[in-house]
C-alpha positions in Angstrom: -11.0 15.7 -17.8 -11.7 19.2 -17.1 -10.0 21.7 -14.4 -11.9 21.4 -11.0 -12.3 23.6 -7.9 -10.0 22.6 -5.0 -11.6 20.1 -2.5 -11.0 19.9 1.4 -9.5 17.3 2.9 -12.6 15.6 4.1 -14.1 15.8 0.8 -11.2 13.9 -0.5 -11.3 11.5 1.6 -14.8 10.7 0.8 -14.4 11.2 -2.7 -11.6 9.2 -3.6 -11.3 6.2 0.0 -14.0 4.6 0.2 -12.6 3.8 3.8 -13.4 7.1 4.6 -16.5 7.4 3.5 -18.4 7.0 7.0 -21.6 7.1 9.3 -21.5 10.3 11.0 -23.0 9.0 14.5 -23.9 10.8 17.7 -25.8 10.6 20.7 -26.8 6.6 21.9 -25.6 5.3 18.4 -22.1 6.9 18.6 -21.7 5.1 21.9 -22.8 1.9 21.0 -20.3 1.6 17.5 -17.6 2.9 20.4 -18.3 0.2 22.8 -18.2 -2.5 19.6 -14.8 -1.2 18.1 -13.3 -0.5 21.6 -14.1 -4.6 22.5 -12.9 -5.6 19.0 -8.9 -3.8 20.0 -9.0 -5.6 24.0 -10.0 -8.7 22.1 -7.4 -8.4 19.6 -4.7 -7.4 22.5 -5.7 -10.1 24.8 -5.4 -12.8 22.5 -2.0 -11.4 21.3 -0.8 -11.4 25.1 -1.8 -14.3 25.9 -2.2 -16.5 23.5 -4.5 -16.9 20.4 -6.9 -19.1 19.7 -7.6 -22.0 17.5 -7.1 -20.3 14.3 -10.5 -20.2 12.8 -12.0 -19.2 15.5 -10.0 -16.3 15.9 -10.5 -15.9 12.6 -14.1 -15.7 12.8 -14.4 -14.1 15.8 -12.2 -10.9 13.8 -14.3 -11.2 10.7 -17.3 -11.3 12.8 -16.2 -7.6 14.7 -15.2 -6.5 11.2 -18.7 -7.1 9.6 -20.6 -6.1 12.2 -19.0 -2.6 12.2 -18.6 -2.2 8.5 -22.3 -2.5 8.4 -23.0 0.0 11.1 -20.1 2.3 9.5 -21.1 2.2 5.7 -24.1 2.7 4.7 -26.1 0.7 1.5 -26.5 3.9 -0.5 -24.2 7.0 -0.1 -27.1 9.1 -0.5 -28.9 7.8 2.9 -28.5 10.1 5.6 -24.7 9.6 8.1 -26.5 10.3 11.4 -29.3 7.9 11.6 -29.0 4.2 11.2 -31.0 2.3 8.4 -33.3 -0.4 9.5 -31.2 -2.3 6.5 -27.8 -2.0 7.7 -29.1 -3.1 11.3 -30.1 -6.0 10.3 -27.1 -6.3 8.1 -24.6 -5.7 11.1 -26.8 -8.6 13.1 -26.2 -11.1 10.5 -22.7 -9.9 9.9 -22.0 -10.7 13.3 -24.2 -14.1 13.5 -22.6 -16.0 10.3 -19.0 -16.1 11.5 -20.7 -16.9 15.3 -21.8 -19.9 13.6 -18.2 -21.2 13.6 -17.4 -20.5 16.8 -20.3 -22.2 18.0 -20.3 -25.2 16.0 -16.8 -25.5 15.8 -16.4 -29.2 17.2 -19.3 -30.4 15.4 -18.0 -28.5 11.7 -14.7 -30.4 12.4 -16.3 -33.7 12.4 -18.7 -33.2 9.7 -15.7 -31.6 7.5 -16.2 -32.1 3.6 -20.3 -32.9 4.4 -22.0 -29.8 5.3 -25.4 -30.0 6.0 -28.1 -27.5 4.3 -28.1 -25.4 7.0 -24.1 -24.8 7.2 -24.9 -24.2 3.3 -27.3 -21.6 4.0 -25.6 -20.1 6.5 -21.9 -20.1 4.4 -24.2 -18.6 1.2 -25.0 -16.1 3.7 -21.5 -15.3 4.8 -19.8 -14.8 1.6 -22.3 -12.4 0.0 -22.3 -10.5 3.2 -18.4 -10.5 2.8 -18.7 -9.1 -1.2 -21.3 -7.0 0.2 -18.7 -5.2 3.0 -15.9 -5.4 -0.2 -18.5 -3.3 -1.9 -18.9 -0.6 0.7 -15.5 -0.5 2.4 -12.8 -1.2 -0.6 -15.1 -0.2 -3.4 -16.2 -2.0 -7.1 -13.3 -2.8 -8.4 -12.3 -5.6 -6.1 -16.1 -7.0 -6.1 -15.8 -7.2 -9.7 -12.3 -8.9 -9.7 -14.3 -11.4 -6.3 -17.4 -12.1 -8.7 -15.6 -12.7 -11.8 -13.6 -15.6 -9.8 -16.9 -17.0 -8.6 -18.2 -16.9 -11.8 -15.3 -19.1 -13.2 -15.7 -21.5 -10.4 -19.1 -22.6 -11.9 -18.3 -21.9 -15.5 -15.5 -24.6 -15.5 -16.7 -26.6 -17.9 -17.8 -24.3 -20.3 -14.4 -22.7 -20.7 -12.6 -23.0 -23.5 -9.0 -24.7 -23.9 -6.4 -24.0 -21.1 -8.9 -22.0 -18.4 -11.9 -25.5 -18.7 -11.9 -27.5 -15.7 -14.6 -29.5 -14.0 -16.4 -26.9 -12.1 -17.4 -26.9 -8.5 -21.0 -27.6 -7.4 -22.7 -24.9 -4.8 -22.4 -27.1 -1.6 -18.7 -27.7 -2.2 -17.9 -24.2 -3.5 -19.4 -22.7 -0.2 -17.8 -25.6 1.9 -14.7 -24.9 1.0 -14.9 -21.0 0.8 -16.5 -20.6 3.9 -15.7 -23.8 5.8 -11.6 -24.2 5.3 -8.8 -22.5 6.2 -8.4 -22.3 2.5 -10.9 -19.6 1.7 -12.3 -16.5 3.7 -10.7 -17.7 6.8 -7.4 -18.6 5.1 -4.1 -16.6 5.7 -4.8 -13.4 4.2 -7.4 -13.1 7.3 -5.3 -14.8 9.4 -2.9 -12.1 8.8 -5.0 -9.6 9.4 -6.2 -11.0 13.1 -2.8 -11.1 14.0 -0.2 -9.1 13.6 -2.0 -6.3 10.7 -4.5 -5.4 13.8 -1.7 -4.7 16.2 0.2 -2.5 13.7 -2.9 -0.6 13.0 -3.3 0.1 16.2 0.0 1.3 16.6 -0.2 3.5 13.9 -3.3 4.7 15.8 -1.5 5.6 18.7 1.1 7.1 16.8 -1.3 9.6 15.1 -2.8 10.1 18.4 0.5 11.5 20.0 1.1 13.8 16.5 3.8 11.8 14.9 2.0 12.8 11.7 2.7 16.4 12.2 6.3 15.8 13.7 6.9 14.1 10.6 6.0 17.5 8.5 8.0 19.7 10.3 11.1 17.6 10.5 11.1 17.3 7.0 10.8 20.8 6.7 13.4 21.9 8.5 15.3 19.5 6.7 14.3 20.4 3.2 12.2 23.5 3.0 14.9 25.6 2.3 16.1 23.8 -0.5 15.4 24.3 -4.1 11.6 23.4 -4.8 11.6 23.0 -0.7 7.8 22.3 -0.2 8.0 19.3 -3.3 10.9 17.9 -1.1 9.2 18.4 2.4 6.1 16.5 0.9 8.3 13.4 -0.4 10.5 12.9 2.6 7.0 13.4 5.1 5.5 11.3 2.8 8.3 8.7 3.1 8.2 8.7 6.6 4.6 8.5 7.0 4.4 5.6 4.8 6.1 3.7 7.6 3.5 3.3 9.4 0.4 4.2 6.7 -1.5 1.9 4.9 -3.1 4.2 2.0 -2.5 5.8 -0.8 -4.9 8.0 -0.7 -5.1 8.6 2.9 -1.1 9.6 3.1 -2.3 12.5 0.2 -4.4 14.0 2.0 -2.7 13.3 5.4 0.3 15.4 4.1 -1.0 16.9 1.2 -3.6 19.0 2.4 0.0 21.2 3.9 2.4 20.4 1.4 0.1 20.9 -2.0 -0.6 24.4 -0.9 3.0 25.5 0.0 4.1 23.9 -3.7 1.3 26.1 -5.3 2.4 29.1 -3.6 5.8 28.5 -4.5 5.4 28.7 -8.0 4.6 24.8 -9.0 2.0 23.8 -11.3 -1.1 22.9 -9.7 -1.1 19.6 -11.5 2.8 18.8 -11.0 2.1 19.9 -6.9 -0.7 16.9 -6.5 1.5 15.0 -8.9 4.8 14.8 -6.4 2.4 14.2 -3.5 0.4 11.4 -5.0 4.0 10.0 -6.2 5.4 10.3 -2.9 2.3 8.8 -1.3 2.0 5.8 -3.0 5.5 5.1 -2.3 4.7 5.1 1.4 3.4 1.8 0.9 6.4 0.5 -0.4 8.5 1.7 3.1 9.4 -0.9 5.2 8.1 -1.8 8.2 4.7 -1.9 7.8 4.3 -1.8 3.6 0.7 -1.2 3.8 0.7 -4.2 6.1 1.2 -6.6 2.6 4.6 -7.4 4.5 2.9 -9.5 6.7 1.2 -11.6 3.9 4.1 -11.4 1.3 6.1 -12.8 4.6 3.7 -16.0 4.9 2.9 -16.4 1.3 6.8 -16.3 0.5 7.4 -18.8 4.0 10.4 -16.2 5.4 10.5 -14.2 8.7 9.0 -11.1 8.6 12.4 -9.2 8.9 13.3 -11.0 5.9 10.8 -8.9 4.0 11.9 -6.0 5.8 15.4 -6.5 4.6 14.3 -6.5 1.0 12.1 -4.0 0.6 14.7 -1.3 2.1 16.9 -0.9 -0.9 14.1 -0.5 -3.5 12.3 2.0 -1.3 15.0 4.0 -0.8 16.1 4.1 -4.6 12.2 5.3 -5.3 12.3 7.8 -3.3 15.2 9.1 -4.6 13.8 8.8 -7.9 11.0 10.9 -7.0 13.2 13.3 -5.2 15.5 13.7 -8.4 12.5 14.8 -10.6 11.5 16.8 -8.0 15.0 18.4 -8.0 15.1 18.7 -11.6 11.8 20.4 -11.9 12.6 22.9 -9.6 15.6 23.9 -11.6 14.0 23.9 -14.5 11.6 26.9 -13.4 14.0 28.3 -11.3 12.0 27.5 -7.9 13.9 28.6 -4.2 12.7 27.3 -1.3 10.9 28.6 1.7 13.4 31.2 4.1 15.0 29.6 6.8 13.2 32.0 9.1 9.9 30.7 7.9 10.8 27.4 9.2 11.1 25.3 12.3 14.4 24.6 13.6 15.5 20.6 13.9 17.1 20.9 16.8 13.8 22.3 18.7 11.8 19.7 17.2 13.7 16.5 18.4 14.2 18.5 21.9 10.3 19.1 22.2 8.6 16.2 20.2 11.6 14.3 19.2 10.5 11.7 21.9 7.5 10.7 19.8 9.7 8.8 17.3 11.1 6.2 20.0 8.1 4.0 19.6 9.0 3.8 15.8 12.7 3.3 16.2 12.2 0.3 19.0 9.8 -1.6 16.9 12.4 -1.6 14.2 15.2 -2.4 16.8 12.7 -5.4 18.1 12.1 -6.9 14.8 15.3 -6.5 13.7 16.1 -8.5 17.0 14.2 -11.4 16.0 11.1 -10.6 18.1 7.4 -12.0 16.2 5.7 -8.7 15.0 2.9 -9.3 17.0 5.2 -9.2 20.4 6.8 -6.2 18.9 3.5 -4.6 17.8 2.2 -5.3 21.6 5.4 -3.4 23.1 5.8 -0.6 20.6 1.7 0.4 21.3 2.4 0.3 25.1 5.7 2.3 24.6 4.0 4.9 22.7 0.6 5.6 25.1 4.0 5.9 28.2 6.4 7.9 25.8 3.8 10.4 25.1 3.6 11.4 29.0 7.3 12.5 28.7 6.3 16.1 28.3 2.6 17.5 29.0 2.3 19.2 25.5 2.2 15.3 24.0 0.7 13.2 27.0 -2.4 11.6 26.0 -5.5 11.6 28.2 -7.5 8.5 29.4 -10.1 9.5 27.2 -7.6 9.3 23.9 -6.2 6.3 25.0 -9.4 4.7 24.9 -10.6 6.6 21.5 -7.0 5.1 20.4 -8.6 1.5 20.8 -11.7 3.0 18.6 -9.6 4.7 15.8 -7.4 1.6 16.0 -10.5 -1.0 15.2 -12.3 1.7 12.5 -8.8 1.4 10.7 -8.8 -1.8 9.8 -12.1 -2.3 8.5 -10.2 -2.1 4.9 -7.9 -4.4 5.4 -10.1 -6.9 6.9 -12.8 -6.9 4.5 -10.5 -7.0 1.7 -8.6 -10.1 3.6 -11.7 -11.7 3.8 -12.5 -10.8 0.1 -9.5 -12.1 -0.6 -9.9 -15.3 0.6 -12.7 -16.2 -1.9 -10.1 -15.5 -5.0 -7.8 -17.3 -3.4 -10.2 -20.4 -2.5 -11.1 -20.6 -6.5 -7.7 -20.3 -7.3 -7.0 -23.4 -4.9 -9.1 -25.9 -6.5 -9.4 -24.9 -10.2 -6.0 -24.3 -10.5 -6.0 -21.1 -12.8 -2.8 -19.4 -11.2 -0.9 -22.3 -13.3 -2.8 -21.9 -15.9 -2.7 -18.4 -16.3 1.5 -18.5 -15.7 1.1 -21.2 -18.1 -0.5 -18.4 -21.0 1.7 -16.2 -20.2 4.6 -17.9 -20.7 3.4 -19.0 -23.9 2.8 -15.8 -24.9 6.3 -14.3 -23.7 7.6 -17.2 -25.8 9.7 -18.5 -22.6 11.8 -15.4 -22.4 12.1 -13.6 -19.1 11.9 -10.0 -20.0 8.8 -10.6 -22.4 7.5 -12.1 -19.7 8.5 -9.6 -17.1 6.7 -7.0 -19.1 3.2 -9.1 -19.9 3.4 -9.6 -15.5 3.7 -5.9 -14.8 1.0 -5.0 -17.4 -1.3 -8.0 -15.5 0.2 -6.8 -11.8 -1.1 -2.8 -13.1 -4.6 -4.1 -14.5 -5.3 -5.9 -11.4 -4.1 -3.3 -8.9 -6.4 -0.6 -10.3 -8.9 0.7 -7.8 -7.9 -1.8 -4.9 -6.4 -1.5 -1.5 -3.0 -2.5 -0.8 -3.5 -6.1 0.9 -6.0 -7.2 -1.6 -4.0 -6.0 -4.8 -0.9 -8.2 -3.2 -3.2 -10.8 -2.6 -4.5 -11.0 -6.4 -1.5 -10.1 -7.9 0.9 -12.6 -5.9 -2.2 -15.5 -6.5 -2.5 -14.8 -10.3 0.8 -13.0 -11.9 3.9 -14.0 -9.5 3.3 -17.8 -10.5 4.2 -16.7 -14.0 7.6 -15.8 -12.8 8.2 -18.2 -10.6 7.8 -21.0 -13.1 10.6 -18.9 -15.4 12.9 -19.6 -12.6 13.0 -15.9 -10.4 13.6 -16.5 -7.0 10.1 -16.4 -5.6 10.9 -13.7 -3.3 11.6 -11.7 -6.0 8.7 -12.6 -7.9 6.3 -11.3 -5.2 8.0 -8.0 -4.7 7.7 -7.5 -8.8 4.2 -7.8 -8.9 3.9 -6.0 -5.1 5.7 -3.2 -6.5 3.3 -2.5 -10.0 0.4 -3.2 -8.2 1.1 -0.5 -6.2 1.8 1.6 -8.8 -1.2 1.6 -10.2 -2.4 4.3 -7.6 -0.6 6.6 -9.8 -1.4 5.1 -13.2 -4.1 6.7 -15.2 -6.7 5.8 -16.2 -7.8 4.4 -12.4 -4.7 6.3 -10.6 -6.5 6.9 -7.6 -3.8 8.7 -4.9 -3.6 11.1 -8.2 -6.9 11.5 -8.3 -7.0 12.3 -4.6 -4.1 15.0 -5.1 -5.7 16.9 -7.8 -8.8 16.9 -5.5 -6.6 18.9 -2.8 -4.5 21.2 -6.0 -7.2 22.1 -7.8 -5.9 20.3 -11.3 -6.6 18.1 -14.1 -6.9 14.5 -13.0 -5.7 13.1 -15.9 -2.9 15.5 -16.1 -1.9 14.6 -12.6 -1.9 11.3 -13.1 0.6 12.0 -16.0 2.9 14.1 -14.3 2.8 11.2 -10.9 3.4 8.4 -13.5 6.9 10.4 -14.8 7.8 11.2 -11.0 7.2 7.2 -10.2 9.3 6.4 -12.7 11.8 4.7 -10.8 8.7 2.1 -9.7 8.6 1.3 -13.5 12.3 0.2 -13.8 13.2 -0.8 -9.8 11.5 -4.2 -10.1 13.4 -5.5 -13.2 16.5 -4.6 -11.4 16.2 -6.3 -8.2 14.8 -9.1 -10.7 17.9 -9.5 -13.3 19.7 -8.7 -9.9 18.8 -10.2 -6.9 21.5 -8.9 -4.5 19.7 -5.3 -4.4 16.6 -7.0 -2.3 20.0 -8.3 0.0 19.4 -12.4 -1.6 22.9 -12.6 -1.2 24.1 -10.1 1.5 26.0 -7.2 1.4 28.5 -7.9 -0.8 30.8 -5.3 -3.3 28.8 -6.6 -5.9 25.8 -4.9 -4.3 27.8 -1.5 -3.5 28.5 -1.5 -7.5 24.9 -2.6 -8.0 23.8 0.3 -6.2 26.4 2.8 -7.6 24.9 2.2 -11.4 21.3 1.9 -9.6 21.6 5.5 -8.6 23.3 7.1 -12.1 20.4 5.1 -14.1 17.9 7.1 -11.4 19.8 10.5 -12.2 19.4 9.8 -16.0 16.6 8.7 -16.7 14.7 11.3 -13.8 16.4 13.9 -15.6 15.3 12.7 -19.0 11.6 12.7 -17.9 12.2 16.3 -16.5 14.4 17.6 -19.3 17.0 19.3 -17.3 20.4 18.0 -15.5 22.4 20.5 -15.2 20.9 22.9 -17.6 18.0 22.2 -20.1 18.2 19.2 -22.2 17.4 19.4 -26.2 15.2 16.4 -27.1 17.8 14.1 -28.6 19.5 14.6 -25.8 16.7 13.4 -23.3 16.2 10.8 -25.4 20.0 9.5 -25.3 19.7 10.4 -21.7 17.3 8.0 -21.5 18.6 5.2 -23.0 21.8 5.3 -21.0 19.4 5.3 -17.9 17.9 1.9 -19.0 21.1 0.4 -20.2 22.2 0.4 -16.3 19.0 -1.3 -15.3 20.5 -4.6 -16.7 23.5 -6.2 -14.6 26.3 -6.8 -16.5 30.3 -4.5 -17.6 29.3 -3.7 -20.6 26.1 -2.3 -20.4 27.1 -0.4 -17.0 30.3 1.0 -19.1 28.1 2.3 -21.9 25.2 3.5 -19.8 27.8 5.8 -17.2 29.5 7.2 -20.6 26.8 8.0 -22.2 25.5 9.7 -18.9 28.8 11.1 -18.7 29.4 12.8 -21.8 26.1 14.4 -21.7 26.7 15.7 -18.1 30.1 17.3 -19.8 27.8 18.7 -22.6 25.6 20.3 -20.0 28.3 21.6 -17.6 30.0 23.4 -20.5 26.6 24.9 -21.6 26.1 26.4 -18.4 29.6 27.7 -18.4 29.3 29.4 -21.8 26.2 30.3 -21.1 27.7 32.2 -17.9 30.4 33.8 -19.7 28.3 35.5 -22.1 
């Protein structure tokens, strides 16, 4: 890949989201997609408040908003023009509206006929599922249509399948039946999910955005950081961090911060390659920060059967240890090529910030406080969108106007187009999977191939989890990767909660995984760089993604299975020298520059501590040790002389 001009945000966006990619309305049209998204939020809050439902009519009532505006919103070809509406997507966005009303309509009569549709429920079910991998294709983009129609596919070709994957194969009238017509298929719980609580944190992110948390974020984190060595690397993984508590893309977290921090790295003296690298790195890892998790919390939460806060709980230890992972190379990089930070004069002051917008955060910290105290997400999402709209009018520099409350509700329903399409997407993998059984069979080949051994097995389910997780949104790629690699796992005895955070975790990394390494992609776009050479340079700075998940694997108590207990504080202790080593070994500095035997003994004492157990802690903090010695008396001679 060849060195390219740097893009705007915008451009990006377009580029590399596909969720981004939008009509560009105005005039009578603009109005009427407002009034549609704006009814799709009060629906979605009224039913939360006071009470939803039957659940596939809400269901289908959400899918039926989703399609309808996804339609309107992305056009059939990219080349058509964004300000006038194609006589093809209208009657697209009519239909997409009309198949799900079909349920709601003939609910009663669906129930009773359950298991017989007639031809017309066929026909109109057909209809609904290719609209549904139609929206997949113009909201989340090929990949996950290809993963959708290779599942359909298999559902047919049953009996033509050789060995373990044959099975009888399903006929047309029961495939769409039981795709369309269950709570087992498009309207299963991914979408159920997504009508629930995944809408009211979207919103709330909304709002948040709307008040300019985004840009309170930034500035906190550089008045914590800037200063410091490689400051604007650091500003963009702690901003990043704390946008990905409430972001729920990749792609759309680089640009978000990117399009400030990439520029400040570049004039600091980073590589234009290593600057998108740290931001696509950081990015990605927003979507493993609690709470939100690019909303797969919710759906790892029902698939796993915990309480939300459960998930919560877990995913706080890993997150935290990547991030400091990615901070370390950061660190070391800076060192390396002797990188300062910004002047303290240059930058705001913290205690300004929290006294002007510090405010804007209390919507954030309550919703933790509320969950934590063992209030549903979805009564927690409701209070924490109200709290935010009345803690903006604290000071008039942050109050939001009538006007953007109501564009909130707009912003807050064209958000969650991604997620809902790839829900309903979903569904259909997960509706094969259901009644041809290939999850088992597929844990069932990989265990054969691993040979029954865990870590074999470990590795073939993170190459799977990767493969699968290239070029697909966050809910989706939980979705495919818990349905087809977890089970692997599962069956070799992990603790399934662990299992779904292993194969969460690498399917998330694939953002930054070349060949398909998308938030790299996306970061190279803002920096100017090499794609390919960006995704590289992201890859080393994730590291700690790579070796996290076999951890809290072999060692449960780091995702809190067991509690806090002082076998977790030791956990943790080695946890953080292994992320020390092995960043520093990627980088090739510690405390001066490292000779390549000794990156590659570095290394291998990093990994040794990945693995519970005395004597492989002993050896890896010795061997960690002795070349920190070797360093720190290089310096110290070098000094002398």
């Amino acid at each position: 890949m060849t060195e390219r001009k740097e893009m705007t945000a915008a451009e990006v966006l377009k580029k590399y989201d596909s969720e981004s990619n939008t009509m560009e309305y105005t005039g009578v049209m603009a109005k009427i997609i407002s009034a549609i998204a704006i009814s799709f939020s009060v629906f979605q809050i009224y039913t939360a408040s006071f009470g939803l439902l039957d659940a596939q009519i809400q269901r289908a009532i959400h899918l039926g908003f989703g399609l309808c505006l996804s339609f309107l919103l992305y056009p059939t070809k990219k080349s058509w023009r964004r300000d006038k509406l194609h006589p093809l997507d209208a009657i697209l966005a009519l239909l997409g509206a009309a198949a799900p009303a079909y349920i709601v309509i003939n609910y009663k009569e669906l129930i009773l006929r359950a298991a017989l549709p007639t031809s017309t429920d066929v026909l109109i079910g057909a209809l609904g599922i290719i609209l549904v991998i139609e929206a997949a294709r113009r909201v989340v983009g090929i990949p996950m249509v290809c993963v959708v129609l290779f599942f359909i596919t298999y559902a047919f070709a049953g009996p033509y399948m050789p060995g373990l994957l044959a099975h009888r194969g399903l006929t047309v009238d029961y495939f769409v039946s039981h795709v369309y017509f269950t709570t087992e298929g498009i309207f299963g719980i991914p979408l159920g999910v997504s009508s629930t609580f995944i809408f009211l944190f979207i919103l709330f992110g909304a709002y948040l955005e709307g008040t300019g948390l985004g840009k309170f974020f930034i500035d906190v984190a550089n008045s914590i950081a800037g200063w410091a060595s490689g400051g604007p690397a650091k500003v963009a993984v702690l901003s990043s961090g704390l946008m990905g508590t409430v972001s729920g893309s990749s792609v759309a977290n680089v640009v978000g911060t990117g399009s400030l921090t990439i520029p400040m790295m570049k004039k600091l003296g980073y590589h234009k390659d290593f600057a998108g690298a740290v931001e696509a790195a950081a990015s990605t890892g927003g979507q493993l920060m609690p709470p939100v998790m690019g909303a797969a919390a919710f759906l790892m939460a029902e698939f796993v059967g915990v309480p939300y806060v459960e998930i919560v709980k877990a995913a706080v230890i890993p997150a935290a240890l990547y991030f400091i992972g990615v901070w370390l190379g950061v660190h070391f990089e800076a060192k390396r090529n002797d990188l300062k930070g910004l002047p303290r004069s240059e930058l705001p002051k913290l205690s300004e910030l929290l006294k002007t917008r510090g405010h804007l955060a209390i919507p954030l910290l309550v919703i933790v406080y509320l969950l934590v105290s063992g209030y549903t997400p979805m009564r927690a999402a409701l209070v924490a969108i109200i709290l935010s709209i009345l803690v903006s009018a604290i000071k008039k520099s942050t109050r939001m106007s009538p006007a953007a409350i109501v564009k909130g509700l707009e912003t807050g329903a064209r958000n969650v187009l991604g997620v809902l399409v790839a829900c309903a997407a979903a569904g259909i993998i997960i509706g094969v999977v259901t009644k041809t059984g290939v999850g088992l069979k597929l844990a069932s080949a990989l265990l054969d191939l691993s040979g029954g051994l865990v870590l074999p097995s470990m590795f073939l389910t993170m190459i799977t989890a990767i493969l699968l997780g290239m070029g697909v949104p966050t809910t989706a790629n939980y979705v495919i990767t818990s349905t087809i690699a977890a089970p692997a796992l599962i069956q070799m005895g992990v603790p399934i909660l662990a299992a779904h955070m292993f194969v969460f975790y690498f399917g998330i990394i694939a953002d930054v995984t070349p060949p398909v390494a998308l938030a790299a992609y996306a970061g190279s776009g803002i920096s100017g760089g090499n794609a390919l050479r960006t995704g590289i340079n992201a890859s080393k700075l994730a590291i700690a993604a790579f070796i996290i998940p076999y951890m809290f694997v072999l060692n449960p108590e780091l995702i809190l299975m067991h509690g806090v207990t002082l076998n977790l504080g030791l956990s943790l202790l080695t946890a953080l020298v292994g992320m020390v080593a092995l960043s520093s070994s990627l980088i090739g500095y510690l405390a001066a520059p490292l000779k390549n035997f000794e990156r590659l003994i570095l290394g291998a004492g990093g990994l040794m501590m990945i693995k519970p157990g005395l004597v492989t802690d002993i050896a890896g903090v010795a061997i960690f040790a002795a070349i920190l010695f070797l360093q720190l008396k290089k310096k110290s001679d070098s000094r002398k002389s």
